[in-house]
C-alpha positions in Angstrom: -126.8 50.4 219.0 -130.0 53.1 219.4 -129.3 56.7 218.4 -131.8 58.6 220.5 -131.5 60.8 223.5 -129.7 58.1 225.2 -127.5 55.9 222.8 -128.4 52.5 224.3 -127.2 49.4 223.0 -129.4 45.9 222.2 -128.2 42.3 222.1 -130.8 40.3 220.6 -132.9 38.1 223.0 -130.9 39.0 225.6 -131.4 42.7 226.5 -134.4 44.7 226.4 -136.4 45.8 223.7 -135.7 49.4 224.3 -132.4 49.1 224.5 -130.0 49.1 227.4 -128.2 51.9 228.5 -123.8 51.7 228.2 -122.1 51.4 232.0 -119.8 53.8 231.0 -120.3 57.5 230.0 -119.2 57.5 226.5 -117.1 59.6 224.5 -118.3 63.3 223.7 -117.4 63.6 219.8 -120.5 64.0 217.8 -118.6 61.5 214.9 -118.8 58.3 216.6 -116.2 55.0 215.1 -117.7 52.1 216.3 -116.1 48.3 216.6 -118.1 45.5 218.0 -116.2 42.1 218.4 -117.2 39.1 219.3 -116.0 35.6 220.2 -118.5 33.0 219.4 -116.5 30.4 221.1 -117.1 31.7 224.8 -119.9 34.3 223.8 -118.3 37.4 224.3 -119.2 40.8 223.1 -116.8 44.3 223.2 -118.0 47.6 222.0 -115.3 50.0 221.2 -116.6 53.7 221.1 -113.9 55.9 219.3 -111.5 53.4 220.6 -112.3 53.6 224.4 -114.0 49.9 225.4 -117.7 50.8 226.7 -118.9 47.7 227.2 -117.7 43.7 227.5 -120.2 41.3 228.3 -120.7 37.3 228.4 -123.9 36.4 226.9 -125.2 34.4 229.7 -128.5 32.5 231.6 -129.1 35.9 233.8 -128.7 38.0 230.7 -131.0 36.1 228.1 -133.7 35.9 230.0 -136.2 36.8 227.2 -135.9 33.0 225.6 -138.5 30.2 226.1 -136.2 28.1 227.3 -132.8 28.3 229.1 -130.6 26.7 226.3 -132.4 28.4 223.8 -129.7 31.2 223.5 -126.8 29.2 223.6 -128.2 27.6 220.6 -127.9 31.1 218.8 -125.3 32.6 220.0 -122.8 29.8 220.0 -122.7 30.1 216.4 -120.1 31.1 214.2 -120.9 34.4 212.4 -121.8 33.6 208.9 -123.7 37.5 208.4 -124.1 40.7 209.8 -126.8 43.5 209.0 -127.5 46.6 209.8 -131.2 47.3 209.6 -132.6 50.4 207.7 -135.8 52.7 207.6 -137.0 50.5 204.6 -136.9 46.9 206.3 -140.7 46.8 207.6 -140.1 43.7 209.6 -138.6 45.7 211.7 -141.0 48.4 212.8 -139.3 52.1 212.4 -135.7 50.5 211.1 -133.0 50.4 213.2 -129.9 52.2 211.3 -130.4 55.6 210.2 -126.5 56.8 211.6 -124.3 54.8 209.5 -122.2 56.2 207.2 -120.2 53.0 206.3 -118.7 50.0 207.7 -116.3 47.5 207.6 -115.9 43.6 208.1 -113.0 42.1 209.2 -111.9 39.3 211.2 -108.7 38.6 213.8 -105.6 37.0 212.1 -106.1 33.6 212.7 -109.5 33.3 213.6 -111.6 30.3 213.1 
């Protein structure tokens, strides 16, 4: 998720660089709650904005069209979860950082989940 003008949102490989706008106005509160699920098992991603859904998407050939080759994403994002980082000011790989509006976050997983 980008935090400028426009909050846009990015799913690696898949969307563009500059991030991709949300197909649904989102909600007005300056304190945003985010949740982001997803289901590695049929490649599914939901992103919950103060608990209103703003966007639920299946990664897919027409989306990840930035790979070398076709299977390449289903390589990636077929796996199972094992990390997740949120990128700050400080990681130079990464140009300008990505996450300079979290506060905190929390990791959890569905009951029963594999």
């Amino acid at each position: 998720i980008n935090f400028k003008t426009q909050i846009t949102y990015n799913i690696g490989w898949c969307t563009t660089k500059t991030g991709t706008p949300f197909p649904v106005t989102l909600p007005t509160e300056t304190q945003k709650t985010w949740m982001i699920t997803y289901d590695y098992t049929e490649q599914r991603i939901v992103f919950y904005c103060n608990g209103v859904q703003v966007l639920n998407v299946v990664v897919s050939d027409n989306m990840c069209t930035r790979w070398s080759t076709t299977n390449s994403w289903r390589d990636w994002w077929k796996r199972k979860p094992t990390q997740i980082k949120f990128y700050s000011g400080s990681d130079t790989k990464y140009s300008s950082g990505y996450d300079t509006a979290s506060d905190s976050f929390c990791l959890s997983s569905k009951p029963g989940a594999v």
